[in-house]
DRENPA-22530 format. One record per residue (C-alpha): residue number from 1; residue in three letters; x, y, z. Coordinates in nm, 2 decimals, always signed. Example, Ala and Ser with C-alpha at 12.3 -4.5 7.8 and 13.67 -1.06 7.14 Angstrom:
DRENPA-22530
resi_resn_x_y_z
1_ALA_+1.23_-0.45_+0.78
2_SER_+1.37_-0.11_+0.71
//
This chain:
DRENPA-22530
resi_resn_x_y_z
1_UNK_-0.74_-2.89_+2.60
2_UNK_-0.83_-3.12_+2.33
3_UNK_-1.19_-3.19_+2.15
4_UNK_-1.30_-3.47_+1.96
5_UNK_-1.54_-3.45_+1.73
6_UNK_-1.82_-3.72_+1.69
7_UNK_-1.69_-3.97_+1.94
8_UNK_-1.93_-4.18_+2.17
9_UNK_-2.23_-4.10_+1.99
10_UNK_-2.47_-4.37_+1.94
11_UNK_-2.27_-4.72_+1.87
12_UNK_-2.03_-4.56_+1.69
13_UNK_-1.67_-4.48_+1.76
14_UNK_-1.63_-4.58_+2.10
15_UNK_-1.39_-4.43_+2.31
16_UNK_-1.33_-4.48_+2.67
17_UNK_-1.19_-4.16_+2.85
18_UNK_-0.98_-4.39_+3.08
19_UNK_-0.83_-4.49_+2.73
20_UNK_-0.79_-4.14_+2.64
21_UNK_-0.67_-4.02_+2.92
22_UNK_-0.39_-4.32_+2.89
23_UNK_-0.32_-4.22_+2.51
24_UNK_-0.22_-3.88_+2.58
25_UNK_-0.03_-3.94_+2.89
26_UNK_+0.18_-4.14_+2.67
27_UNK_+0.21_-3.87_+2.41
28_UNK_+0.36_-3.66_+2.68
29_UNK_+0.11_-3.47_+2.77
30_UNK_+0.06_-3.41_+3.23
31_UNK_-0.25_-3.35_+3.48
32_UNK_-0.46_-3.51_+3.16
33_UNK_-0.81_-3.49_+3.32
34_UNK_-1.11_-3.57_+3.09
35_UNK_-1.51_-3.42_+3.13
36_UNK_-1.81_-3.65_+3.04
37_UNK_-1.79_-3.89_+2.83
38_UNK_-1.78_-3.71_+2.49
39_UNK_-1.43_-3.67_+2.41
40_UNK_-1.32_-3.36_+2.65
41_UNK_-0.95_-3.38_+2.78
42_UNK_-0.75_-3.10_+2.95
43_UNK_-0.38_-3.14_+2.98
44_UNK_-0.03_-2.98_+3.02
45_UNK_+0.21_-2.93_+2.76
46_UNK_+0.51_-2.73_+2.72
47_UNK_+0.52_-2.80_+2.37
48_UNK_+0.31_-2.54_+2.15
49_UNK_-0.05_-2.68_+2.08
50_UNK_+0.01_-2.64_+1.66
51_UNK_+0.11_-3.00_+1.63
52_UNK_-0.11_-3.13_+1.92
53_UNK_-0.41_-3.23_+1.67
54_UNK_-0.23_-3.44_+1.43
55_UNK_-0.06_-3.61_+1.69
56_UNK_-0.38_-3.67_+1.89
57_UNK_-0.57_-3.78_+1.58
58_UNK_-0.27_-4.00_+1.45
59_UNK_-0.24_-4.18_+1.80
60_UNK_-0.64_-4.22_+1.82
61_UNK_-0.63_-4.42_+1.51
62_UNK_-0.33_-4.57_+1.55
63_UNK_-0.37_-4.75_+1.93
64_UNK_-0.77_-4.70_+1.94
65_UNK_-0.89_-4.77_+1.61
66_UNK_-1.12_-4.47_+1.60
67_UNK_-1.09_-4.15_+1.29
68_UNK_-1.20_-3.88_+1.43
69_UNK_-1.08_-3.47_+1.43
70_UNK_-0.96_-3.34_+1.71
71_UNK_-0.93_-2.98_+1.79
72_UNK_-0.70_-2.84_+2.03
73_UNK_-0.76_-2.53_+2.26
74_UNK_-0.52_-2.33_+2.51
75_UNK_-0.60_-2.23_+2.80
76_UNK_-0.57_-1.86_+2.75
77_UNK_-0.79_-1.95_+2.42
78_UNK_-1.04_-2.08_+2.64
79_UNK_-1.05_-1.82_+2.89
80_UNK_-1.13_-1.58_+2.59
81_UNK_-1.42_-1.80_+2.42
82_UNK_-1.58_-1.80_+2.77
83_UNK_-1.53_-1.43_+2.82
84_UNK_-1.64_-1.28_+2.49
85_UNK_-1.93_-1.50_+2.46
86_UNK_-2.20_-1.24_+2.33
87_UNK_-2.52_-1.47_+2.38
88_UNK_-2.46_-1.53_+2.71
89_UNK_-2.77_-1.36_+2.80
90_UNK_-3.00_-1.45_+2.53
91_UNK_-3.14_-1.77_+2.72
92_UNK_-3.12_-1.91_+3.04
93_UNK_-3.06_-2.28_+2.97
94_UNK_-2.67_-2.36_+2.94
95_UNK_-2.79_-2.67_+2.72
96_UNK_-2.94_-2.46_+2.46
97_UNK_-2.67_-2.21_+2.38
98_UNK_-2.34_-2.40_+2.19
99_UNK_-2.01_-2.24_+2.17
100_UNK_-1.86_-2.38_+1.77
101_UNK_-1.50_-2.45_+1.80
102_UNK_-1.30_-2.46_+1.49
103_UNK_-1.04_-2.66_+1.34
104_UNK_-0.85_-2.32_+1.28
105_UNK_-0.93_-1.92_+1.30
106_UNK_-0.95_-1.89_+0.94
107_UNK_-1.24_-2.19_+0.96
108_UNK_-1.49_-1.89_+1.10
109_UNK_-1.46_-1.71_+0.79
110_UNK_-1.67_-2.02_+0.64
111_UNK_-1.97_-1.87_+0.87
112_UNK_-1.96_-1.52_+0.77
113_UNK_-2.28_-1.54_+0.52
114_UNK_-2.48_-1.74_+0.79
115_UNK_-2.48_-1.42_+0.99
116_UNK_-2.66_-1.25_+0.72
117_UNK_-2.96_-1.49_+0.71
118_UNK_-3.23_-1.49_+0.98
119_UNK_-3.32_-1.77_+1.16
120_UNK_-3.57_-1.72_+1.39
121_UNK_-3.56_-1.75_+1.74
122_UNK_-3.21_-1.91_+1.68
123_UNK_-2.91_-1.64_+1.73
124_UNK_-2.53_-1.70_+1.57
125_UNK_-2.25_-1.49_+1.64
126_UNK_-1.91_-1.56_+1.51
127_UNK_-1.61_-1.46_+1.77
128_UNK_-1.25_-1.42_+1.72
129_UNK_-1.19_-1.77_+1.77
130_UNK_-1.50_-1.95_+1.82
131_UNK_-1.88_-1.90_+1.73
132_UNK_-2.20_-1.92_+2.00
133_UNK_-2.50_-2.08_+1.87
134_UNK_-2.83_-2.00_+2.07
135_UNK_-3.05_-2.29_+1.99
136_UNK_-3.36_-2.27_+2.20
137_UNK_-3.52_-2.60_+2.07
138_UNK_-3.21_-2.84_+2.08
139_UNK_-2.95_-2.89_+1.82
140_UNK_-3.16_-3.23_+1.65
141_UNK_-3.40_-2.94_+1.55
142_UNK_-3.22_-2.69_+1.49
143_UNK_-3.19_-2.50_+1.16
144_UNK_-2.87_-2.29_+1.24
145_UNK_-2.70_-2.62_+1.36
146_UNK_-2.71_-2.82_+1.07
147_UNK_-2.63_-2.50_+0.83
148_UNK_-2.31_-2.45_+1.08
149_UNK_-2.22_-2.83_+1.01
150_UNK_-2.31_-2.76_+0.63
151_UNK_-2.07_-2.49_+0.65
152_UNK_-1.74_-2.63_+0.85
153_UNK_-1.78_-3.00_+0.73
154_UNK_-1.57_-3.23_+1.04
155_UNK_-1.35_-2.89_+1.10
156_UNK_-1.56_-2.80_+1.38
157_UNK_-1.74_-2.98_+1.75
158_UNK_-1.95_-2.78_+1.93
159_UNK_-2.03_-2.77_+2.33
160_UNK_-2.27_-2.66_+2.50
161_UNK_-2.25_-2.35_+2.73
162_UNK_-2.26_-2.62_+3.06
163_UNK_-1.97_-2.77_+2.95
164_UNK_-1.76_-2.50_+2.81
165_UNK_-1.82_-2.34_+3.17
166_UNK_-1.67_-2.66_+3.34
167_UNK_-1.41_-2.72_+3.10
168_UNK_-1.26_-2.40_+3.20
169_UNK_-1.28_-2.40_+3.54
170_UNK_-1.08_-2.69_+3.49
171_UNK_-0.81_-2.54_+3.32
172_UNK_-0.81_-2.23_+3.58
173_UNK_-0.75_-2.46_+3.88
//
């Protein structure tokens, strides 16, 4: 599954998911589906997913005139962010709670002194391969949000809960 960060936001970088869905076909990648329009794409690939963002990113600029990072998850991955997801009962609205996925592992290490701040009603917990973000008054207000940004710099996109859910239902069947 592949991520990209800060597309279709506003005016700026446009991407169509018809073109998207084009681009990686033609990098090789089968059964590319994509979800909304903000840049989520699940696909086959027997080739390991290591290489997958460079290429992705490399092609997006290339053929679509659009920089942006893209991050890359396997299914099995994906399966565990949505399984070890400690906030999932802090709140009841899928909208408010955000699951952080990293350019790399070692990126959640960048997050570690957050946890040791308090931030109010908002929660952060930092996962083996992702972190959850439980921000009850939307992310253009939230504190936790922007320090997360602060923190990863483009090495990170974020989802909400909603999405994360469909994305992997996706990938399951």
């Amino acid at each position: 599954m592949a991520l990209l960060r800060g597309i279709n936001v506003g005016k700026a970088k446009r991407v169509a998911m018809a073109d998207l869905r084009t681009l990686l076909e033609e990098l090789g990648y089968g059964e590319v589906r994509t979800l909304l329009n903000s840049g989520n794409a699940v696909f086959s690939s027997a080739d390991a997913v290591s290489d997958a963002p460079r290429r992705i990113e490399g092609a997006i600029q290339e053929r679509l005139g659009v920089t942006c990072r893209v991050m890359v998850v396997g299914g099995a991955s994906l399966e565990v962010i949505a399984r070890e997801n400690p906030l999932q009962e802090v709140g009841n609205n899928p909208s408010r709670l955000m699951v952080a996925f990293p350019g790399s592992r070692a990126d959640l290490a960048k997050l570690r002194p957050l946890l040791k701040q308090s931030w109010g009603a908002e929660r952060l917990a930092v996962g083996a391969t992702a972190a959850y973000l439980w921000i009850p008054d939307g992310v253009i207000q939230s504190q936790l949000s922007k320090a997360v940004d602060r923190a990863m710099g483009d090495g990170v996109t974020t989802r909400n809960w909603a999405t994360v859910l469909k994305l992997a239902a996706m990938v399951s069947g």
